[in-house]
C-alpha positions in Angstrom: -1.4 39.5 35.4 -2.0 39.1 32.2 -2.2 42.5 30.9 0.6 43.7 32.7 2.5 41.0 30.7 1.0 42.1 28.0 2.3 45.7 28.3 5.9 45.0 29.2 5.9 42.8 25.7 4.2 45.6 23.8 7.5 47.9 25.4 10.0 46.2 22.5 9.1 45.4 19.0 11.9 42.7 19.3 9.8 40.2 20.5 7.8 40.3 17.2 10.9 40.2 15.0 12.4 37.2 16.6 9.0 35.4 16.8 8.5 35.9 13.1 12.3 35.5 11.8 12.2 32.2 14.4 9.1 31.2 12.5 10.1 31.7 9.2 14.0 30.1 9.6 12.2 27.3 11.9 13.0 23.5 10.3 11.8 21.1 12.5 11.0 20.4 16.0 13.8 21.4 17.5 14.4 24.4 16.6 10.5 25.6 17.1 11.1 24.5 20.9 14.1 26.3 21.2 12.7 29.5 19.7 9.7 29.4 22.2 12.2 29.1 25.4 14.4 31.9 24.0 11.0 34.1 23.5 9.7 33.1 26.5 13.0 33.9 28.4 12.9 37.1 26.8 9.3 38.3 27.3 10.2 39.7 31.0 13.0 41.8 29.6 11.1 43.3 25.9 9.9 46.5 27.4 12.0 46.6 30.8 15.1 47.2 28.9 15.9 50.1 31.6 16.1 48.3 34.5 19.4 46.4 33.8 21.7 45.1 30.8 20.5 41.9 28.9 22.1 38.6 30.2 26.1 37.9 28.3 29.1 39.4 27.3 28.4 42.6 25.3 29.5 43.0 22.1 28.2 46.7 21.3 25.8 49.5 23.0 23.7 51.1 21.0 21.9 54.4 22.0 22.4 52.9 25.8 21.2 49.5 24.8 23.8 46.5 24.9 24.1 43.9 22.1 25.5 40.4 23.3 27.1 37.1 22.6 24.3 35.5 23.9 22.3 37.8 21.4 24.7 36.9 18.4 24.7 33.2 19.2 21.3 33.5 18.8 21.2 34.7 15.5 24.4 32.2 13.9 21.8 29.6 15.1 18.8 30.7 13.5 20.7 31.7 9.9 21.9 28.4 10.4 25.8 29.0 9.3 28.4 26.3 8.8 31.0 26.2 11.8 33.5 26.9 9.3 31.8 30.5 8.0 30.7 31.7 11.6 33.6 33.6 12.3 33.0 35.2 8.7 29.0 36.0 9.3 29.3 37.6 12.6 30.4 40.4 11.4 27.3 40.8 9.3 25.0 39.1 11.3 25.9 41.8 14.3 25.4 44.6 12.3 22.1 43.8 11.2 21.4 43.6 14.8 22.7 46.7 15.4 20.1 47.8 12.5 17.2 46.5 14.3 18.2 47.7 18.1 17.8 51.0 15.9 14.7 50.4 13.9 13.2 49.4 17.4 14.1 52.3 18.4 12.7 54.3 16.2 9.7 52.7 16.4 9.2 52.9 20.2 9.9 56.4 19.6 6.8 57.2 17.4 5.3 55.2 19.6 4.1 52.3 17.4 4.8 49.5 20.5 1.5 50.6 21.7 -0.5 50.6 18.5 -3.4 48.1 19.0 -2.4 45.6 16.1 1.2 44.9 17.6 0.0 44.5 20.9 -2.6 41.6 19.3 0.1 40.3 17.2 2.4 40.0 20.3 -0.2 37.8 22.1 -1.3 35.8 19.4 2.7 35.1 19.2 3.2 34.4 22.8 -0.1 32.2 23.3 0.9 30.0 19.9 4.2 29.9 21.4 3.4 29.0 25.0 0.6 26.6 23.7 3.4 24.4 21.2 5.9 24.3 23.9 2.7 23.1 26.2 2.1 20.1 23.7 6.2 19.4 23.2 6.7 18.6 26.8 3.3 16.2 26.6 5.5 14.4 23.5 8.2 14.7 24.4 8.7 10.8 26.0 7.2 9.0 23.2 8.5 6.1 22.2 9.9 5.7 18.6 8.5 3.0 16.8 10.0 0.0 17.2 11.7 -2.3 14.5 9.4 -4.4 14.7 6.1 -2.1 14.0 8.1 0.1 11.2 8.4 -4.0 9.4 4.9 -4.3 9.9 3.6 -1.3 8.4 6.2 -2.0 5.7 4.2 -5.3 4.7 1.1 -3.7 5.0 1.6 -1.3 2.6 3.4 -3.0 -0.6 2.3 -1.1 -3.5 4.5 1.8 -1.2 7.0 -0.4 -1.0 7.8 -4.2 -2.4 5.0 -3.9 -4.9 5.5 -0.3 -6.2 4.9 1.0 -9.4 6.5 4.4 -11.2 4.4 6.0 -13.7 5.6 7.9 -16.6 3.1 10.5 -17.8 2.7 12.3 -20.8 1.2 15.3 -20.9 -0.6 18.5 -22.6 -1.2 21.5 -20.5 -3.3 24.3 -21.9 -6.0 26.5 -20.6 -9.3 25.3 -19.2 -11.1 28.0 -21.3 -9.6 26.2 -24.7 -10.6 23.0 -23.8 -14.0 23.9 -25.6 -16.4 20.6 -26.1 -15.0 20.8 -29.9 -11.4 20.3 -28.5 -12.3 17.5 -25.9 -14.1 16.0 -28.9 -10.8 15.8 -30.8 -8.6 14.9 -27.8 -11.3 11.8 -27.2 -10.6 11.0 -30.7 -7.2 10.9 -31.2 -5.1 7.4 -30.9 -2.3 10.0 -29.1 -1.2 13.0 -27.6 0.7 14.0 -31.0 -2.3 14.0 -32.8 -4.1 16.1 -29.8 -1.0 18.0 -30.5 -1.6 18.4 -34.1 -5.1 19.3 -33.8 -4.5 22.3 -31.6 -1.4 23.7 -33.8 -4.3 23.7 -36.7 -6.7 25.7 -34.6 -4.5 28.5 -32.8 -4.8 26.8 -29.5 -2.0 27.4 -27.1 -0.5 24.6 -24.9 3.1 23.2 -23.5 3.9 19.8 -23.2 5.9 18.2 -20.4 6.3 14.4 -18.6 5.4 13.5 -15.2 6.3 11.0 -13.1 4.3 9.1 -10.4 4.5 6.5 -8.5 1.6 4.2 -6.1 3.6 5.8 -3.4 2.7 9.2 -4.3 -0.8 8.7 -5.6 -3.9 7.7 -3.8 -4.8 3.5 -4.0 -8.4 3.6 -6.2 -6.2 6.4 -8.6 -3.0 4.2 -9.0 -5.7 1.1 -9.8 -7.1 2.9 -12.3 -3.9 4.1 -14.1 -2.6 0.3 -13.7 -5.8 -0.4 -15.8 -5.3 1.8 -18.6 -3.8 0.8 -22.3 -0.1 2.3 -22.9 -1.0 6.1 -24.8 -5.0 6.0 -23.5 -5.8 9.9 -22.8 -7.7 11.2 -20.3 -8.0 14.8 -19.2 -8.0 16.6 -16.1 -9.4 20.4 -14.9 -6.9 22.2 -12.3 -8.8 25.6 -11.4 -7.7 27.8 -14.5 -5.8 24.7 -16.5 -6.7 21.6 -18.5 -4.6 18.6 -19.1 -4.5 15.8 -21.3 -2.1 12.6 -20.2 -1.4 9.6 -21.2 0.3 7.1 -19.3 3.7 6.4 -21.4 5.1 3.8 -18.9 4.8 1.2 -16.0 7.6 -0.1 -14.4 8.5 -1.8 -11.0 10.2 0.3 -8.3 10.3 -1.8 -5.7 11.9 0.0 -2.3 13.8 -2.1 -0.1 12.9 -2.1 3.8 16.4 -1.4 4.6 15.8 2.0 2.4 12.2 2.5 3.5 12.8 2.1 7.6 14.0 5.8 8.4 10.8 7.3 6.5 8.5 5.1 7.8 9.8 5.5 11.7 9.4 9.2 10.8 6.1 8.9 9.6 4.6 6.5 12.5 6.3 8.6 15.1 4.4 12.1 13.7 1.2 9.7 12.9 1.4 9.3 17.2 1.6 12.9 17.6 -0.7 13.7 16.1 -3.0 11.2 17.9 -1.9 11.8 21.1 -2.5 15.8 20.8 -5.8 15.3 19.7 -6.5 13.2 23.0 -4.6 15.9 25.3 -6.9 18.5 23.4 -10.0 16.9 23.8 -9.2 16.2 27.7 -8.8 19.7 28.3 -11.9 20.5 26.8 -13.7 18.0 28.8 -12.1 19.5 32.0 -12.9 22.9 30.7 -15.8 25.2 30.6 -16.4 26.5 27.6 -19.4 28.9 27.0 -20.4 30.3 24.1 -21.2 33.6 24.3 -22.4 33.9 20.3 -24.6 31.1 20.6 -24.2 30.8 16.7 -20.4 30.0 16.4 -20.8 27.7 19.3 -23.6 25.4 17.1 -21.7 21.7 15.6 -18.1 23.4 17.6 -15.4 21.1 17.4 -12.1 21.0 18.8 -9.5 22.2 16.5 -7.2 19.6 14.5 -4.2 18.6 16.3 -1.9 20.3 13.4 -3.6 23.9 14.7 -2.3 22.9 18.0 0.9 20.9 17.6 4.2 22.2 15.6 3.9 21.2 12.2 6.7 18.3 11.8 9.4 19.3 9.5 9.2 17.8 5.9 10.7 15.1 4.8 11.8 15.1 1.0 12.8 11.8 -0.5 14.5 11.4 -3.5 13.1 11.5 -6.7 11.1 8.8 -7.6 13.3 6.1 -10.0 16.5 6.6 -7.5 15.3 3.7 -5.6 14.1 6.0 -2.6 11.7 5.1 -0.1 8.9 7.3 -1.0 7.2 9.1 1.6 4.7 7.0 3.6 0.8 7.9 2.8 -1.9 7.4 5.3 -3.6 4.2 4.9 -7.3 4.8 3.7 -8.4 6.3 0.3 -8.8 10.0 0.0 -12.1 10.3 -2.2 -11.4 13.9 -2.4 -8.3 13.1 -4.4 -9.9 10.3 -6.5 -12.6 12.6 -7.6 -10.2 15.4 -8.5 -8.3 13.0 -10.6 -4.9 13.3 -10.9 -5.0 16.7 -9.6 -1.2 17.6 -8.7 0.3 15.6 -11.6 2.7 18.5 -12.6 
């Protein structure tokens, strides 16, 4: 069963281009579940395209093969166009169709639809697919969190919220190469970044200088603690792969977020948080109702189950405000992140 599904897929090419144009446009939930049902709707017709016209009105036929309005609905919904330009992009939108009925084509032609790396590609598309639609319908009934638990994680987490600080950061960005034990001498020397500044004008060193800003909502806990410790203008330096910095902290100031501001983030944040948990138990019951055999014995050795976010749709981004608008920032995990700690400020750009 299978492989004959497998082989009708391989028939069309169009299956990979909307899996990859549906992955690539996808911005949220939503949308991902409505691209699987549309793929998987569509997997019995890629590669049977002679036994009957696709479903809807058609709009063009191309070489015997009919574009239609269900087809070009499609497509408005994916580019994401504004009601009032839809009537403008269909015109464009259909002819690129018509561009891809013909590259398919083409392609079927030379016989490419049979070349073992599509037909791989294809399944690894449809089992991703099929497997992410699997988990949305297990999510799909959970609760949102409830006023009452969004307050509470609100108070348990001040320095995101009531107690938060902003961090203004000055900074000298330069190669990791240049920051030769002569240079980090000087920069441990000087009273400020000017004088760091100085310093490398007089040796030839290149560097740019920029400002970040921070704030205990974006930083890990034991890193925000230790920048609330430090003087006003005390350097320290940080490696990032092929760059150095030296910063200096130039300012502390409250930026304290208001729960009123804060609730829609932190709903978001709980409600993904419970995903995430609750794929991870669906996974691992699976795998205890399973049997799994190793057949390399040497892969199997310490197996895990994958993480949920290998299994579950990524959730779609959220992206607050700049920091020093008065935006709820984005909620963090609770729990310090060592890792992050022992990088530094790793990621202060």
């Amino acid at each position: 069963m299978k492989g004959a599904a497998v082989h009708a897929i391989t028939r069309s090419e169009t299956c990979v281009n909307i899996f990859r144009e549906r992955r690539a446009g996808s911005a949220g939930t939503m949308v991902l579940l409505a691209l699987a049902l549309a793929l998987l709707a569509l997997l019995a017709g890629c590669g049977n395209k002679d036994k009957g016209a696709r479903p809807g009105q058609a709009l063009v036929n191309v070489n015997g093969e009919e574009i239609t309005v269900l087809q070009l609905n499609e497509e408005l919904q994916r580019a994401g166009v504004p009601a009032a330009r839809q009537e403008q992009a269909k015109t464009q939108l259909l002819q690129g169709l018509i561009d891809r009925e013909l590259l398919e084509h083409a392609a079927i032609a030379e016989k490419l639809d049979r070349d073992p790396k599509v037909i791989g590609a294809i399944e690894r598309a449809r089992s991703l697919i099929v497997a992410q639609v699997y988990m949305q319908k297990r999510l799909a009934n959970v609760a949102r969190p409830t006023p009452a638990e969004v307050e509470a994680y609100y108070k348990a987490h001040p320095e995101f919220f009531d107690k938060r600080k902003q961090f203004t950061l000055d900074q000298i960005v330069l190669a990791a190469a240049d920051l030769t034990p002569e240079a980090r001498a000087a920069a441990d020397g000087a009273r400020s970044l000017e004088e760091v500044a100085v310093w490398f004008d007089a040796h030839g060193i290149r560097f740019g200088r920029a400002q970040a800003t921070r704030s205990t909502a974006d930083l890990n806990p034991e890193l925000s603690k230790k920048l609330l410790a430090m003087a006003k203008g005390q350097l320290f330096s940080v490696r990032e792969g092929d760059r150095a910095l030296l910063l200096s902290v130039a300012e502390v100031r409250d930026a304290p977020v208001p729960l009123s501001v804060a609730a829609p983030q932190i709903a978001q944040f709980l409600t993904t948080r419970k995903h995430r948990e609750l794929a991870a138990v669906e996974v691992e019951r699976l795998r205890r109702s399973a049997k799994i055999e190793y057949l390399n014995k040497e892969l199997g050795q310490g197996a895990r189950a994958a993480p949920a976010s290998m299994t579950t749709p990524a959730p779609a981004p959220s992206s607050p405000p700049a920091a020093g608008e008065g935006a709820a920032p984005a909620p963090a995990p609770a729990g310090p992140d060592k890792a992050a700690v022992d990088r530094g400020v790793a990621g202060l750009k």
